[in-house]
C-alpha positions in Angstrom: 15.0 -91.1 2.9 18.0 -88.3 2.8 21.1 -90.2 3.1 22.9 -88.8 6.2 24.6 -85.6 6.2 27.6 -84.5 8.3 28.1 -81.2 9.5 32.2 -81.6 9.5 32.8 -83.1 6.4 31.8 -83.1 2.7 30.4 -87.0 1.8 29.6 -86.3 -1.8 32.0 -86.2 -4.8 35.3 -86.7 -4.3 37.1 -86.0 -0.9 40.2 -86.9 1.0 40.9 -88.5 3.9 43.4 -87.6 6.4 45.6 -91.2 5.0 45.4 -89.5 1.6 42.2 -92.0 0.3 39.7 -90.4 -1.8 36.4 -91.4 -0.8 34.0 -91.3 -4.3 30.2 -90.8 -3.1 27.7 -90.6 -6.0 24.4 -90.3 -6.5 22.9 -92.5 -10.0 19.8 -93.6 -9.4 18.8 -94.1 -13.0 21.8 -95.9 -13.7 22.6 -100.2 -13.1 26.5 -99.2 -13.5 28.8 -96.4 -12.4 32.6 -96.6 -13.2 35.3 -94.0 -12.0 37.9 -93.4 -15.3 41.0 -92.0 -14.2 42.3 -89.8 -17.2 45.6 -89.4 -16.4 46.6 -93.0 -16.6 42.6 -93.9 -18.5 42.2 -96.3 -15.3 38.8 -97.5 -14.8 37.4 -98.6 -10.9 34.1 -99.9 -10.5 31.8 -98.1 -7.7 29.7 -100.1 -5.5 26.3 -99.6 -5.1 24.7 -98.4 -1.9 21.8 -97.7 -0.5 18.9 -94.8 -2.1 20.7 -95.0 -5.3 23.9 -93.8 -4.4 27.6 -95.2 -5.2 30.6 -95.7 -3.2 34.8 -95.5 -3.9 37.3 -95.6 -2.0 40.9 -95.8 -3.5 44.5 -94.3 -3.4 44.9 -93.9 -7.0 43.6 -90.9 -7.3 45.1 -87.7 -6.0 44.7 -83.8 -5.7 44.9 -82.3 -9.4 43.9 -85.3 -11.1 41.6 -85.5 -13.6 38.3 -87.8 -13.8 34.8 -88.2 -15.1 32.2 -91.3 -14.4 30.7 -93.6 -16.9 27.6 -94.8 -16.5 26.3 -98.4 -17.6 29.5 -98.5 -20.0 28.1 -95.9 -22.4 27.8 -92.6 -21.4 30.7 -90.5 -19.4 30.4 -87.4 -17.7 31.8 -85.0 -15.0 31.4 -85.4 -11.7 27.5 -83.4 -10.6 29.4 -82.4 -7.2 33.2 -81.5 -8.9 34.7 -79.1 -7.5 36.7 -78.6 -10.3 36.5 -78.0 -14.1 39.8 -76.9 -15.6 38.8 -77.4 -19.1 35.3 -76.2 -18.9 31.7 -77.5 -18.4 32.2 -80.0 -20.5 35.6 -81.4 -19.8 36.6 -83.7 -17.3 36.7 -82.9 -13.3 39.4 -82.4 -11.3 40.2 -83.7 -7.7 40.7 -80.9 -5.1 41.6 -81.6 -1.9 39.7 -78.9 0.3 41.5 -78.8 3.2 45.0 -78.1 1.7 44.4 -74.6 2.4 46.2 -73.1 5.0 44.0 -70.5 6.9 44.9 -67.7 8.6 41.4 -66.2 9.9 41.3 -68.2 13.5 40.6 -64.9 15.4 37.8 -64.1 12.7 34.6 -63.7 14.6 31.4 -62.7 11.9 29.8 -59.7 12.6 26.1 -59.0 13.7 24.2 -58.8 10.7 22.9 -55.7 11.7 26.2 -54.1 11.0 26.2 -55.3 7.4 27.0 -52.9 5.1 27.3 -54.9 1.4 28.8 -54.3 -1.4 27.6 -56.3 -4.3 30.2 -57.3 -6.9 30.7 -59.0 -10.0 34.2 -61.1 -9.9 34.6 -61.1 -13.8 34.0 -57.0 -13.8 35.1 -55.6 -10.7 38.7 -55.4 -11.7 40.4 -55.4 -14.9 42.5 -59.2 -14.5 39.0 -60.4 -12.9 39.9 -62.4 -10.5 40.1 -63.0 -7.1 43.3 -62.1 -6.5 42.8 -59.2 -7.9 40.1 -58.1 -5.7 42.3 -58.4 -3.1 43.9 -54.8 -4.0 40.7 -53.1 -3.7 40.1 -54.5 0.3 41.7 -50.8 1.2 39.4 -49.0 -1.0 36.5 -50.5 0.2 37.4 -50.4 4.2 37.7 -46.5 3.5 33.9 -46.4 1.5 33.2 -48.4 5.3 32.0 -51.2 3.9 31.8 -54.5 6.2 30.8 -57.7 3.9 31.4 -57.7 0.4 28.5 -59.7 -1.6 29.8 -61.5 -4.2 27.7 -63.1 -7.7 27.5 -66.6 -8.5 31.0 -68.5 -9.1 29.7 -71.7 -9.9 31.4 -73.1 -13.3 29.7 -71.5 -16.2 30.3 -72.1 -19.7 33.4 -70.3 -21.1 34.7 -67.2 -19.3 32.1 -64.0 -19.1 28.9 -64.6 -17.6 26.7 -62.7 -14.9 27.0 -66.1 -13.1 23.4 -67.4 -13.4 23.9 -69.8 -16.0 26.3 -72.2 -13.3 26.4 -76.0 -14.3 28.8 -77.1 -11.6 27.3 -75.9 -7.9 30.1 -77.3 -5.8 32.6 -76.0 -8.6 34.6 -72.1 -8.3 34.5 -70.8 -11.9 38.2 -71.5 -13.4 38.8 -68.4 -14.8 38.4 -66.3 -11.6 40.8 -68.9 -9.7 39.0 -71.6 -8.6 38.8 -73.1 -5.4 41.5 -72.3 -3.7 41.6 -68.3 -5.2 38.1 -68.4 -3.5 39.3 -69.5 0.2 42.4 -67.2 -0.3 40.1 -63.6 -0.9 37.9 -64.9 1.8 41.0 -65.1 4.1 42.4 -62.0 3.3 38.9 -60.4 3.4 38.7 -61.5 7.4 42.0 -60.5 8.2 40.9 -57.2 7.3 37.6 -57.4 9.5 35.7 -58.0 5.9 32.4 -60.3 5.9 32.4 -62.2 3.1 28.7 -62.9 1.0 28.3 -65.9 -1.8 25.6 -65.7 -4.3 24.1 -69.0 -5.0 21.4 -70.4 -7.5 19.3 -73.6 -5.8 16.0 -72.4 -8.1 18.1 -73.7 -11.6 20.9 -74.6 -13.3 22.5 -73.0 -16.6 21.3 -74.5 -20.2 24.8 -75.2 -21.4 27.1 -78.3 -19.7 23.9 -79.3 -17.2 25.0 -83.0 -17.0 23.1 -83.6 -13.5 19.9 -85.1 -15.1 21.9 -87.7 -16.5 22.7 -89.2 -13.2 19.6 -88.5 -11.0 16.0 -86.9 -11.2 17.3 -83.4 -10.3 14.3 -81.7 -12.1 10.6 -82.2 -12.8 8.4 -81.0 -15.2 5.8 -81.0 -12.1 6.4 -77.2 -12.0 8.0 -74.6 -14.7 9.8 -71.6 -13.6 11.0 -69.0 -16.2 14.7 -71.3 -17.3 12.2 -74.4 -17.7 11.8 -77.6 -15.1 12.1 -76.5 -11.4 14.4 -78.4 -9.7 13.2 -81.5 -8.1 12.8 -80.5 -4.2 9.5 -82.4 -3.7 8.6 -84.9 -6.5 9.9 -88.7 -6.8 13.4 -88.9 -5.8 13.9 -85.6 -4.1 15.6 -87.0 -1.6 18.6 -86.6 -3.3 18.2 -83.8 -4.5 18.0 -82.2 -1.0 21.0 -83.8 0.2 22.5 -82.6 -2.8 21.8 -78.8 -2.3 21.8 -78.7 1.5 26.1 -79.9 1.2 26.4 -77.4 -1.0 25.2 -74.9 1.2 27.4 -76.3 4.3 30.2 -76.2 2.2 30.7 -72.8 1.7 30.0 -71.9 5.5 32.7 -75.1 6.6 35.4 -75.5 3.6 35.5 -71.5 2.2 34.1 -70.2 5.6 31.7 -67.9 4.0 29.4 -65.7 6.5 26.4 -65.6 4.6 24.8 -66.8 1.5 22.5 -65.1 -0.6 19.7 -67.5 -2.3 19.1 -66.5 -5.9 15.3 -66.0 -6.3 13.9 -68.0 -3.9 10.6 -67.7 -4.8 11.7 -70.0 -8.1 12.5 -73.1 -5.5 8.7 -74.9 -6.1 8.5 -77.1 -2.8 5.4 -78.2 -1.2 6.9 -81.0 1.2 5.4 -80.6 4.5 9.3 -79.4 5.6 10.1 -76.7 2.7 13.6 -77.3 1.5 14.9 -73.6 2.9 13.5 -74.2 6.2 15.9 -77.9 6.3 18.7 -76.1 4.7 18.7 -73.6 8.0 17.9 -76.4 10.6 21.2 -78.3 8.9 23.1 -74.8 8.8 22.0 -74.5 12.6 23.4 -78.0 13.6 26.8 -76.7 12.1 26.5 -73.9 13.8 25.9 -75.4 17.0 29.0 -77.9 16.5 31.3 -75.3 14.8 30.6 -72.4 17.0 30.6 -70.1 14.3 27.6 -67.9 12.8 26.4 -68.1 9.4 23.5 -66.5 7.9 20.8 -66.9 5.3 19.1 -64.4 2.7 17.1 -64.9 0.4 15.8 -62.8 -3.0 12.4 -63.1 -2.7 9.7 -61.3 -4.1 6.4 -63.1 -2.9 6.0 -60.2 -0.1 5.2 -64.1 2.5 7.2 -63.2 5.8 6.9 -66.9 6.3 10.4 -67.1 5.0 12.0 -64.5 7.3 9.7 -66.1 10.4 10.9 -68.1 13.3 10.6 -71.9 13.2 8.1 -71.9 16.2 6.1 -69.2 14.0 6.2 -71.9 11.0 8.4 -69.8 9.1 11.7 -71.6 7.3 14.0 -69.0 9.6 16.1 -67.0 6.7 17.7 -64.1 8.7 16.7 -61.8 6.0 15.7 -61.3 2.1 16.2 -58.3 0.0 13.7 -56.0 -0.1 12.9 -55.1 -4.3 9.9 -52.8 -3.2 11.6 -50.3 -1.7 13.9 -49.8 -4.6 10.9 -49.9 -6.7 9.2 -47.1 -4.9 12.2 -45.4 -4.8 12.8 -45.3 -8.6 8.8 -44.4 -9.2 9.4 -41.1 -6.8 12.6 -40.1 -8.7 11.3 -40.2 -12.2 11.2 -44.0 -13.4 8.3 -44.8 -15.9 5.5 -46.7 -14.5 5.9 -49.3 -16.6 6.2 -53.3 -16.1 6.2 -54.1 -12.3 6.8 -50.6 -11.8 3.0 -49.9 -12.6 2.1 -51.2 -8.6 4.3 -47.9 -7.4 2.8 -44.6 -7.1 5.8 -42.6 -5.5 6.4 -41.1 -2.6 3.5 -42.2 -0.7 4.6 -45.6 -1.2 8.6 -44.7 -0.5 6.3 -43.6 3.0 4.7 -46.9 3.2 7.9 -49.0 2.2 9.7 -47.2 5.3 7.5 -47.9 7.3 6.1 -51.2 6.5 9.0 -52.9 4.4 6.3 -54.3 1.7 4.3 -51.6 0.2 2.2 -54.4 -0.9 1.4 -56.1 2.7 -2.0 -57.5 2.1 -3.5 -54.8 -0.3 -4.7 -55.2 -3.7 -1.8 -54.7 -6.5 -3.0 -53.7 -10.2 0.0 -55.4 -11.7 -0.8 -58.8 -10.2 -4.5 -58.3 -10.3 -4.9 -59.8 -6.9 -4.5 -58.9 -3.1 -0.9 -59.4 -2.2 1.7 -59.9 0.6 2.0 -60.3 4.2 2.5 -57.8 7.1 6.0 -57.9 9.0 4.9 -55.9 11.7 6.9 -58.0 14.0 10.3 -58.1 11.6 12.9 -56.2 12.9 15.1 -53.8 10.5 17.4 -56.2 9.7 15.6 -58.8 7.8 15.7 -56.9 5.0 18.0 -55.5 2.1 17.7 -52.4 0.5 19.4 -50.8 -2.5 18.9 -47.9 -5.2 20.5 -50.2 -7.3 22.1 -54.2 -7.8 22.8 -56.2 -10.6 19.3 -57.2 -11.6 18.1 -53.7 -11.7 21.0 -52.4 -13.6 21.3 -55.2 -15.7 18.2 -56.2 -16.7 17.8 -53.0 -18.2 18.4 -53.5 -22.2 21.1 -50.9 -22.0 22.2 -51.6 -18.6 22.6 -48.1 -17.3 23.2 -47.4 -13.9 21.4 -44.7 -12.0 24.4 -41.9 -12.5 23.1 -42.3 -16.6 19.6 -42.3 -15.6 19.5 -39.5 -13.5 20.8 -36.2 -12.6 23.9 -35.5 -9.9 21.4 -34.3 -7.0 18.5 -36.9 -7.9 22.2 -39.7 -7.1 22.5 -38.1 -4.1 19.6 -38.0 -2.5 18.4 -42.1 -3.6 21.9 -42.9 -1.9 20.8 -41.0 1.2 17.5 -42.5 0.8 19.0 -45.8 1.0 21.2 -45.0 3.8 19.0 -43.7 6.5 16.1 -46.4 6.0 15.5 -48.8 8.8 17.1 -51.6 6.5 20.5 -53.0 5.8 22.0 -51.6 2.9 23.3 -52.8 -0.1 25.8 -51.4 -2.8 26.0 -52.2 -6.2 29.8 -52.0 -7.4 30.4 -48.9 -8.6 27.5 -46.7 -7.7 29.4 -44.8 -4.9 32.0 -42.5 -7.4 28.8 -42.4 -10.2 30.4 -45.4 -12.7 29.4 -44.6 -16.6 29.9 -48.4 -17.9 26.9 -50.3 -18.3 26.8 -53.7 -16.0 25.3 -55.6 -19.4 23.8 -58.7 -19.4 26.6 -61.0 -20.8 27.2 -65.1 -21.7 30.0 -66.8 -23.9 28.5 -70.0 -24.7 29.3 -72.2 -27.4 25.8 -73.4 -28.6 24.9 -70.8 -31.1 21.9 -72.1 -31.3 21.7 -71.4 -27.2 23.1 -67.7 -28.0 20.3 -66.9 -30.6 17.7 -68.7 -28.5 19.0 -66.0 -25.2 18.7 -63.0 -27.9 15.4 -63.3 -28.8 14.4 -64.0 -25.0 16.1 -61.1 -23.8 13.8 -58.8 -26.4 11.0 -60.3 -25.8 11.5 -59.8 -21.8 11.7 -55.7 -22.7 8.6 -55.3 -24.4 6.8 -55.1 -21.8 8.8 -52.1 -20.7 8.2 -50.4 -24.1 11.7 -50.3 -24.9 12.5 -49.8 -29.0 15.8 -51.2 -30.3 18.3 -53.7 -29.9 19.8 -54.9 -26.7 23.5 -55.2 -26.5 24.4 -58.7 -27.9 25.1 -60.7 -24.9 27.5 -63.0 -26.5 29.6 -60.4 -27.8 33.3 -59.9 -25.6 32.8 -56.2 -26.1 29.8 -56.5 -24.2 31.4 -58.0 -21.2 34.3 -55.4 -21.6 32.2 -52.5 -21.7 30.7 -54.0 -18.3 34.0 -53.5 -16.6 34.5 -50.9 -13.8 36.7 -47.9 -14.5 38.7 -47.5 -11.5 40.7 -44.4 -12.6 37.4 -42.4 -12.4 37.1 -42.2 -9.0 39.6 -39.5 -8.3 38.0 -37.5 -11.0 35.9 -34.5 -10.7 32.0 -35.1 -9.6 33.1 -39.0 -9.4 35.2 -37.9 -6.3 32.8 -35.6 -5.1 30.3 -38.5 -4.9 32.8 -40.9 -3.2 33.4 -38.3 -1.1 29.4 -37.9 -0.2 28.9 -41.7 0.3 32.0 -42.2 2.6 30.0 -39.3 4.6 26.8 -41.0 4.8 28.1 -44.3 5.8 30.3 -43.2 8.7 27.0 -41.1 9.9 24.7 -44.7 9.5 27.9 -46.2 11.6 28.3 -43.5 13.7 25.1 -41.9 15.0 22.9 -44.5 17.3 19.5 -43.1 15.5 21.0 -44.6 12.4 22.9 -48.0 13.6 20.1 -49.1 15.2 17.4 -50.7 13.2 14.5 -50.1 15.2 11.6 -50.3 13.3 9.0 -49.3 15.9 11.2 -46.0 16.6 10.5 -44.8 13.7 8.0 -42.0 11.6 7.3 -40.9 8.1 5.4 -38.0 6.8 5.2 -37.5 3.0 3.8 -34.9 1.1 2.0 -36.2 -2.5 1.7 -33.0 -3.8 4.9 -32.0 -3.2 7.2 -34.9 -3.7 8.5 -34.4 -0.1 9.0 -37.0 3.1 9.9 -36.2 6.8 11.5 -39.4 8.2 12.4 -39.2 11.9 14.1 -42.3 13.7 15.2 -42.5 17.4 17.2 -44.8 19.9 17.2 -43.7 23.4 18.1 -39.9 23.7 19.6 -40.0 20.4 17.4 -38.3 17.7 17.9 -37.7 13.5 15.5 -35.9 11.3 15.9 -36.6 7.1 14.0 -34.3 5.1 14.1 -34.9 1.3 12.8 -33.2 -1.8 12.3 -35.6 -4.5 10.7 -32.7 -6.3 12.4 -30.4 -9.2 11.7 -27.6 -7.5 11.8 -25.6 -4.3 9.7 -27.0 -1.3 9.4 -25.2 2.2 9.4 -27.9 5.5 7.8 -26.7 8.4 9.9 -27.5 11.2 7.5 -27.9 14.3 10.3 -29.8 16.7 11.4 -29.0 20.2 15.4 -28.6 20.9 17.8 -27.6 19.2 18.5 -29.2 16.0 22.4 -29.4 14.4 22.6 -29.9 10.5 24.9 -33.6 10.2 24.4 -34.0 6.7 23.0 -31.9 3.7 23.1 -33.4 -0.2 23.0 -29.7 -1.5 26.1 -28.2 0.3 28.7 -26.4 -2.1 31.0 -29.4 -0.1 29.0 -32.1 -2.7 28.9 -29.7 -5.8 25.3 -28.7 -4.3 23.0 -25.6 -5.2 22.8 -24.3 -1.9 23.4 -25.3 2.1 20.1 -25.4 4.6 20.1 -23.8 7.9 23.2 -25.4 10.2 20.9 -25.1 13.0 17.0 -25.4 13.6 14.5 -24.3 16.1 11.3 -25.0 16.9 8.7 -23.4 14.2 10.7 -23.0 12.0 10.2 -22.8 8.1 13.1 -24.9 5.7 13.3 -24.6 2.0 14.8 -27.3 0.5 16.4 -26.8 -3.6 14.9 -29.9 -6.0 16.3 -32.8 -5.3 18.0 -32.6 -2.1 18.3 -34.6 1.3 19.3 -32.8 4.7 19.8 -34.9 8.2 19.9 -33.0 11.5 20.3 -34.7 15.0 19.2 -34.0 18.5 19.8 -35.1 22.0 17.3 -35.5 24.0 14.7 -37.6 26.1 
């Protein structure tokens, strides 16, 4: 049985009354003892054991800003699994926080459709030189003006030390220390909706970090039932799950009711092994749901899956867990295979252009057809999935960093080629998605990097990291990951973006985004008013979407020469948008206008967008 969760408040951990109590909820069921020691004055107060192996406190002798760990059966002492604070590290002692100190000043904040998303994906440590939250706070201007509406931001669960991608987290419930913990979290969401900016929390439910991971010490939160690639799954349907549930549902209200996040993004989703008759996602939303339903606010949930099963996007009543959408890795892959990539690793299932076609048309190339990488029929159709279920990107921090050199698309290819995979990206069906950086061309690597203290751990991560390139073919040595140059050479370089082609690009992307915004053809994401003509032969795709009267053509040459378009519409047709104007550094501007049977040449790598009314 799942001990009882309520929406309003937090049970597990430590929280505070409105009398100034702390309430102590944990969960031990391996354990016959659990003691609270209070550090600051090495008190010790005995919990009392409740029901489905969980322990209960309540006492005014601790405070906000105290330290504490538990000991369990007088022998071994640990932080708290649900802190929400760990000033000295994963392997220190945890510190009360009282999470509803914080004044808020977003009462008027109303989330926006999550059609209108625009993200922006960002790395807290890298983003800005200080990286932190505060410091992200300078940058709200800069990002309004790109038109971005919800920033997405990477794990911030305590990690070990104080440079990590954010996917080694130890401490779920716990704001990384060095960023600004808790309370720098609520503030940047605060500010963030002030300024009409959605707000977007990575989190990681399919494992936990190798270094500091106390939580099997107190409870089965793994088995070795299943193995996913960082070891035993977590524990979401074997003996003693229970808990485990409860512990990860709170986590996830937390954030929507205590930090007043708008939407979470669930790390790899296809890691979380459950095979309970109610799978642990579609519980999670049903919970989320009830808070929405009490709080009157909307929250959402995406997921990073890459099983191609629409049963996680489906409605309850279809017997789908009811994400609201999941980022979409095949049309980035399709899209690097038509601009060049090597066909190698998972990039062998992508042929080009035809499937670019396919993945604007379908979402999953691979809906139910046979995929030579997998050497088995794959995926699902999502015929009745509107636009917005799914995320689309040229680039994000897995395909940038999991590179062994982690170069970004403006090293990897040329200034038109960046152009036209951002208009690409733009004018699909889908919501969008920015990786930090991309829109003024950024020439730092986004590097995989850790600082853990187990060298042991560090050697263990280098030799894992070359073994996961050779099956990309890749020669040499991989940056070392525990190296603080590493993380530095990671940083953005913020000066660049007044700079020569680096403005020019910004320039170009703050064009495309206010035409997506702008033009109704574009806002909407109407699947079904949609068509897509490619041509294999020469690297070229016609992609026409509609709403109402409201009509834009895109034509784009993904080839490295010149390609004629025959232009066989009716009306009149006014340019809105062309990648190779002089205005974007380009070879050479199309026609401004176009009329029925007409013939357009295209230069190599180039994207044009013309709209029409009519109807």
């Amino acid at each position: 049985m799942i001990r009882n969760i309520e929406h309003s408040r937090r049970s597990i951990g430590v929280n505070f009354r409105g009398d100034g109590t702390a309430e102590i909820l944990v969960w031990a069921p391996n354990v016959k003892k659990v003691c609270l020691r209070l550090l600051d004055n090495n008190k010790l107060l005995r919990l009392q054991e409740q029901e489905y192996g969980y322990w209960l406190c309540t006492t005014n002798l601790l405070r906000p800003g105290d330290l504490y760990s538990f000991v369990l059966d007088d022998q071994k002492e640990f932080p708290d699994p649900a802190s929400l604070s760990q000033p000295e590290g994963v392997h220190g002692p945890s510190q009360a926080v009282d999470l509803n100190h914080f004044q808020w000043n977003d009462q008027l904040w109303k989330n926006i459709p999550i059609d209108e998303y625009i993200f922006y994906e960002l790395h807290v440590g890298t983003f800005t030189d200080k990286g932190t939250f505060r410091a992200i706070e300078k940058k709200i201007p800069y990002l309004l003006s790109l038109g971005i509406t919800a920033i997405e931001i990477m794990p911030v669960a305590q990690f070990p030390g104080s440079r990590n991608w954010g996917y080694d987290g130890v401490f779920p419930f716990a704001v990384q220390q060095s960023y600004g913990g808790a309370q720098g979290l609520q503030y940047l969401v605060d500010i963030c909706h002030t300024h009409g900016l959605a707000v977007v929390l990575d989190v990681v439910y399919n494992h936990l970090g190798p270094e500091g991971n106390y939580i099997q010490e107190y409870a089965p939160y793994f088995t070795d039932k299943y193995k996913t690639p960082w070891g035993n799954a977590v524990n979401f349907d074997d003996a003693g799950s229970d808990g485990v549930r409860h512990y990860f549902i709170e986590n996830a209200l937390m954030w929507f009711r205590d930090f007043h996040i708008d939407a979470l993004r669930i790390d790899a989703a296809h890691a979380i092994k459950d095979f309970s008759p109610t799978h642990i996602l579609r519980e999670m939303r049903q919970h989320v749901d009830q808070y929405i339903h009490e709080s009157r606010s909307i929250h959402h949930l995406i997921t990073e899956v890459d099983l191609n099963d629409n049963r996680f996007i489906s409605p309850y009543e279809q017997g789908g867990y009811g994400m609201d959408a999941q980022w979409c890795d095949e049309f980035h892959h399709a899209l690097r295979v038509t601009t060049g990539h090597e066909r190698t690793g998972y990039y062998v299932d992508y042929d080009g252009v035809r499937h670019l076609a396919k993945a604007y048309r379908d979402a999953y190339v691979y809906d139910g057809i046979y995929s030579p990488h997998r050497q088995k029929t794959f995926g699902t159709k999502t015929d009745e999935h509107p636009g917005h279920q799914f995320v689309v990107f040229s680039q994000n921090h897995d395909q940038v960093g999991n590179r062994m050199l982690g170069e970004r698309t403006s090293q990897l290819v040329n200034f038109e080629l960046a152009k036209l995979m951002a208009g690409a990206t733009l004018v699909s069906p889908y919501l969008p998605l920015l990786f930090m950086g991309e829109e003024y061309g950024e020439t730092h690597p986004f590097l995989y990097f850790v600082s853990h203290s187990d060298e042991e751990l560090v050697q263990s991560i280098r030799q894992g990291r070359k073994k996961e390139f050779a099956s990309f073919h890749i020669a040499g040595e991989a940056p070392d990951p525990q190296s603080e140059e590493t993380f530095q050479q990671s940083k953005l370089q913020w000066e660049l973006i007044d700079k020569d082609q680096h403005a020019v690009l910004l320039s170009y992307y703050k064009k495309l985004i206010a035409l997506r915004k702008e033009n109704p053809a574009l806002r909407h994401l109407d699947r079904k008013q949609l068509e897509v003509q490619c041509n294999e032969e020469n690297k070229t795709l016609q992609l026409h979407r509609w709403h109402r009267e409201q009509h834009v053509r895109c034509l784009m040459n993904f080839s490295d020469t010149l390609q004629p378009f025959t232009v066989a519409w009716p009306h009149r047709w006014q340019k809105i948008l062309d990648s190779a104007d002089p205005e974007f550094l380009g070879p050479s501007a199309s026609s401004e206008t176009l009329w029925e049977s007409q013939v357009i040449t295209l230069p190599p790598h180039a994207i044009v967008l013309y709209a029409a009314t009519y109807g």
